[in-house]
N, C-alpha and C positions, 0 to 999 in steps of 0.2 A: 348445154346452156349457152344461149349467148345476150350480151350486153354492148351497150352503147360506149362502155368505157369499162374499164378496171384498173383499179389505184392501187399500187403494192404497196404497203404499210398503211396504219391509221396514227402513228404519231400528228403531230401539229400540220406538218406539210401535208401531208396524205390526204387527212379530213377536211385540212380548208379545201382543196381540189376539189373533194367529192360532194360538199358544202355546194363549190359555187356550178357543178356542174347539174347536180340535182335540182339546184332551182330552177335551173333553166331547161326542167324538161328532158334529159338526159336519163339513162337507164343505167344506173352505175354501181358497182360491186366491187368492195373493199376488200381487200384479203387481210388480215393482220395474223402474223407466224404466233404472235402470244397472246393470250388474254387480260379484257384490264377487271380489277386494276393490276397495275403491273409495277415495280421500281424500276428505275434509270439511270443511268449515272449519267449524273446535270447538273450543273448551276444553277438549276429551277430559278429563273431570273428572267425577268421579263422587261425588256428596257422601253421606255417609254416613246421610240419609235414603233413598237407593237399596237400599239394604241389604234390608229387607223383600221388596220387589219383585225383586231378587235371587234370594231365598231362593225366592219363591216361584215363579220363572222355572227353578231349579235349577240356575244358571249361576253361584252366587255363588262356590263353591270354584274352579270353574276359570278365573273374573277372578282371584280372589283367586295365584292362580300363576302369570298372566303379570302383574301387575299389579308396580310397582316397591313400597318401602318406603312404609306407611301417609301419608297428610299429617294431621299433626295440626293443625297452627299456619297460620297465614297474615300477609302485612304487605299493611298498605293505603300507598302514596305517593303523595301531593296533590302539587302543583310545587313550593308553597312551604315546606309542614310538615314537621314532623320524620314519620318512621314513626311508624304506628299500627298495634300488632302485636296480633292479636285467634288467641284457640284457636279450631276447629270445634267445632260441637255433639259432632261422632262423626267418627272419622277415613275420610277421604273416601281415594280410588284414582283413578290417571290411570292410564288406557289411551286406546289411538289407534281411532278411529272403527274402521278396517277391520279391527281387530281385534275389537273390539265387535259390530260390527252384521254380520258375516260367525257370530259364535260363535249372537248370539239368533235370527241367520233357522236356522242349523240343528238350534238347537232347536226352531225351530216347525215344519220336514221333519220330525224323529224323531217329533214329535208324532203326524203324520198330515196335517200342512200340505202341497198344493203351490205350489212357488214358482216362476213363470215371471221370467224377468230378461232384462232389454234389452227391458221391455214396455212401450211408453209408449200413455197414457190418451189418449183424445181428446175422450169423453163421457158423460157418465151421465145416464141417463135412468130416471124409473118413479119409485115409492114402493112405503113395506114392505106396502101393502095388495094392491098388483095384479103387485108383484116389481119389480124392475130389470133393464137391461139396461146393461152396460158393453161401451163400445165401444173396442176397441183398434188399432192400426195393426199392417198384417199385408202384409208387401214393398210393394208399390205403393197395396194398398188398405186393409182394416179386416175387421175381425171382431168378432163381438159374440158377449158371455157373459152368460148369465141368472144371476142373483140373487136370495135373498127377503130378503137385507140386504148393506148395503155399509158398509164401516167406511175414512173418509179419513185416511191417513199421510202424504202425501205431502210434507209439511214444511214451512219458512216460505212459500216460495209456488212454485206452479204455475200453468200455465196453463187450469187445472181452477179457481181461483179468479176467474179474471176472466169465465170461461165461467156461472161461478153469481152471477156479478154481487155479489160480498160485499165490502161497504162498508169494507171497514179497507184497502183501495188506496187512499185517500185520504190517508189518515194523516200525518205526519211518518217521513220513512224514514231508514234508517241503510245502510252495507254494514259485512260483515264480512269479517276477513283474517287466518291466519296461516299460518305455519310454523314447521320446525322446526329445533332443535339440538341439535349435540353436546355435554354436559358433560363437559367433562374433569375428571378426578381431583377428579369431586364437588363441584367449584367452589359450586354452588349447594345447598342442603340443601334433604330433602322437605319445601316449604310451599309454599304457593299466595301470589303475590307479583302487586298489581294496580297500576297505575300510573295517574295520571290524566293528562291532558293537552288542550290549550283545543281542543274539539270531538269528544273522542273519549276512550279510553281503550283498555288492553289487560293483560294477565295472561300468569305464567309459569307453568308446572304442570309436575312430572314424570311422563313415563310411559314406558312398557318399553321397551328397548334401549337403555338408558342414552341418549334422549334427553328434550329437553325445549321443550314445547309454547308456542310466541309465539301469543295472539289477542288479536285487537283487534275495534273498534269504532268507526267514523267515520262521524259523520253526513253524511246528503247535499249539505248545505248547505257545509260545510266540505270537504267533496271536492272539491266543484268550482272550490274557491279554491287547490286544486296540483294544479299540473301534474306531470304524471309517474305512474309505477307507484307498487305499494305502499311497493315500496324509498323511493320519496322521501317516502310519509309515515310512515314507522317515521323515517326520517331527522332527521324534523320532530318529530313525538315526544322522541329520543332529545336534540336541542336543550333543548326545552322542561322534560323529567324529567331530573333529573342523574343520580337514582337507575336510573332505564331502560339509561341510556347505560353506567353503572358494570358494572348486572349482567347486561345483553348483552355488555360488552367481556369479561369471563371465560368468554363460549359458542363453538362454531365453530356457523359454518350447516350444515348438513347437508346435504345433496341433495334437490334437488325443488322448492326456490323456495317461491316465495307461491302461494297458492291466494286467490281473492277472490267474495266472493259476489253474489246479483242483489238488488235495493235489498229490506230486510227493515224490517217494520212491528213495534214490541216493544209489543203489547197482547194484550189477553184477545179472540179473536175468537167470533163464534158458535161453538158447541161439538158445532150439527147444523146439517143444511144438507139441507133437502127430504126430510127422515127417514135420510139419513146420519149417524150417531157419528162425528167427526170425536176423532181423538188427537193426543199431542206438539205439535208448531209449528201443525201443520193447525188445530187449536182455539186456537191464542195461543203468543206467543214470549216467554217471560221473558226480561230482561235476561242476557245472559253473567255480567253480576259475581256475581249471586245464586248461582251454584254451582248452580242447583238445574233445570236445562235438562233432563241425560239423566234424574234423579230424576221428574221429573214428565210426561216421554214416558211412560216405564217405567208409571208410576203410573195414567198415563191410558189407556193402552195396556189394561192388565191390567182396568179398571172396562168401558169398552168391547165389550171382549171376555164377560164377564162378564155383563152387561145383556143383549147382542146374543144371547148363548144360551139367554137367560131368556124370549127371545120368538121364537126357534126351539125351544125347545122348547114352547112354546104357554103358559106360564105368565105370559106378559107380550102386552096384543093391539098391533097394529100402530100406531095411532095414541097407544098411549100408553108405549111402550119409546123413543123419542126423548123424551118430555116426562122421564120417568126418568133418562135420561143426563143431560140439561142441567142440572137440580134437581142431582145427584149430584156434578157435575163443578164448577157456581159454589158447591157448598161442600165441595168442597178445595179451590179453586185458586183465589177468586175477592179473599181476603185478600193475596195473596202478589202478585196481579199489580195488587193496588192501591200495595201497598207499594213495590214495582218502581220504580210510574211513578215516586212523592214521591221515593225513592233516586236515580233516573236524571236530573231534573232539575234537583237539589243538586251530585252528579257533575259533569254536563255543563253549567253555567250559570258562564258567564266570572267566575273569579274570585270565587264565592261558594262552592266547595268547598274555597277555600284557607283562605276565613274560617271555616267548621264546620268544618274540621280542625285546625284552630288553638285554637278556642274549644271544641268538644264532642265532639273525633273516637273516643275511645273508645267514650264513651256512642254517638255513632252507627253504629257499627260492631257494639255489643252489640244495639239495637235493629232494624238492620239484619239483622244474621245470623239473628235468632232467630226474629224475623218470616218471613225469607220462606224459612225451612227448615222440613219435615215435621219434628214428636215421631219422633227418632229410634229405634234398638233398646234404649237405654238407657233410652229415658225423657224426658233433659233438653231440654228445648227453647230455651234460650238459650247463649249461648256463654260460656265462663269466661275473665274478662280481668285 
């Protein structure tokens, strides 16, 4: 079989790609390893830098419907400080992954996209000069799909990463974890509510069916000093933040438990890989607290895609439509995943987030936000406090 592209994953990144390349006439083939719907572990949060990307996805009115009440506001709590309540740039929306990424892959079907699911990758092979071949697993053996571009989705990490040998497995790693709850009778109002705690942290968000979203963030190193499931380090958590403990005792759990993820590296990684456009996680994982995760899937997803058609269409040549993405891609994104790290290590450093939230936490939460959000539809790029 062969095709004019093939996009590995159909998360948020994937399907904007495949979105923007099927409209423009392009022959393009989705693989996605799972089927939706599917759960994630997310912040299912959508910050109102998403919005553009949205719009231009065509999906914004019907987030906008199943999506609960706007979040304007958000409260940051350190262990030891009082709250530090900071607005959004632009009011952001919670929805739940399989709601999400089930709505953008069937926009990129209407498109003209096809999508195979339960496909999992085994290898890629070739450049955009002589074409690719993607090799798939097919019941007992494989199959292979031709390509004259391949665009990677596939998310913070695959077994596609260690097979291209890309150096951010070295890293310092984190896992992530949530679930969800019920709000009774509104207990909690729409804001985005982040908690800190010594090795980790984690955030509340509302999204549709009247629940509301628990994730976190534990580093590896601190993992492995408790024993137990996630239950016992939310547990440990909930010791540590009195605030956590407060505004979980007003939720029920809901059904379905914890979900947990495979160890995740939060940097900017290469952005191509052997003349593949790599989008979302597959090119760098911003930190969860930044808000700014499905924003800049979305974002990178739609550039990707974009580039990618500009040298199937012959107006861009093969060896220079990768050098075009990476340049494109370290300026939008390359500000934001610097700021990240300064943020994440202020955060997560024993007892010196208690001291800058004490001494400066406003100011760093206005600096924070504004930093590492896109100029929203409004305009404003910092946050009002």
């Amino acid at each position: 079989m062969t095709f004019d592209a093939v996009v590995v994953g159909a998360g948020p990144a994937g399907s904007a790609a495949a979105r923007v390349l099927a409209e423009r006439r392009a022959r393009v083939l989705v693989l996605e390893k799972d089927r939706f719907p599917r759960r994630k572990v997310c912040g299912e949060f959508l910050s109102g830098s998403a919005r553009p990307a949205l719009e231009r996805l065509g999906v914004r009115r019907r987030i906008e419907a199943i999506a609960p009440r706007p979040i304007e506001k958000g409260l940051l709590y350190s262990r030891n400080a009082r709250p530090i309540p900071f607005r959004l740039p632009a009011p952001a929306l919670g929805i739940s992954r399989d709601r999400l990424d089930a709505l953008l892959a069937e926009r990129a079907v209407e498109a003209g996209a096809e999508l195979d699911q339960g496909a999992r990758v085994l290898a890629i092979e070739g450049d955009p000069g002589q074409g690719f071949r993607v090799r798939i697993a097919a019941g007992d053996g494989e199959k292979s799909i031709c390509a004259r571009a391949v665009l990677g989705a596939w998310g913070r990490w695959d077994a596609l990463d260690r097979s291209l040998e890309r150096g951010f497995l070295a890293e310092p790693r984190y896992f992530g974890w949530s679930s969800d709850y019920e709000n009774p009778r509104g207990a909690l109002d729409p804001a985005v509510r982040l908690y800190l705690f010594p090795g980790g942290y984690c955030g509340l968000a509302e999204v549709e069916g009247g629940l509301v979203r628990l994730a976190g963030v534990f580093s590896e190193r601190s993992r492995r000093r408790v024993r137990g499931g996630w239950e016992t380090v939310l547990e440990r958590a909930r010791r540590e933040n009195a605030a956590l403990d407060r505004d979980l005792g007003r939720l029920v759990p809901a059904p379905g438990g914890f979900l947990g993820t495979v160890p995740i590296v939060f940097t900017a990684k290469p952005p191509t890989e052997r003349g593949m456009l790599l989008a979302g996680d597959a090119a760098g994982v911003i930190d969860p607290f930044s808000g700014e995760g499905q924003a800049a899937a979305l974002s990178s997803g739609i550039l990707a895609g974009e580039i990618a058609s500009r040298f199937l269409r012959g107006e861009v040549g093969a060896s220079d439509y990768p050098r075009l993405y990476e340049a494109a891609w370290r300026r939008r994104f390359r500000r934001r995943f610097a700021w990240s790290a300064v943020l994440r290590r202020l955060m997560l450093h024993p007892g010196l987030g208690d001291v800058a939230g004490r001494i400066a936490g406003r100011l760093l939460v206005r600096l924070g936000v504004g930093a590492l959000q896109e100029r929203s539809t409004s305009g404003r790029r910092s946050p009002r406090l």
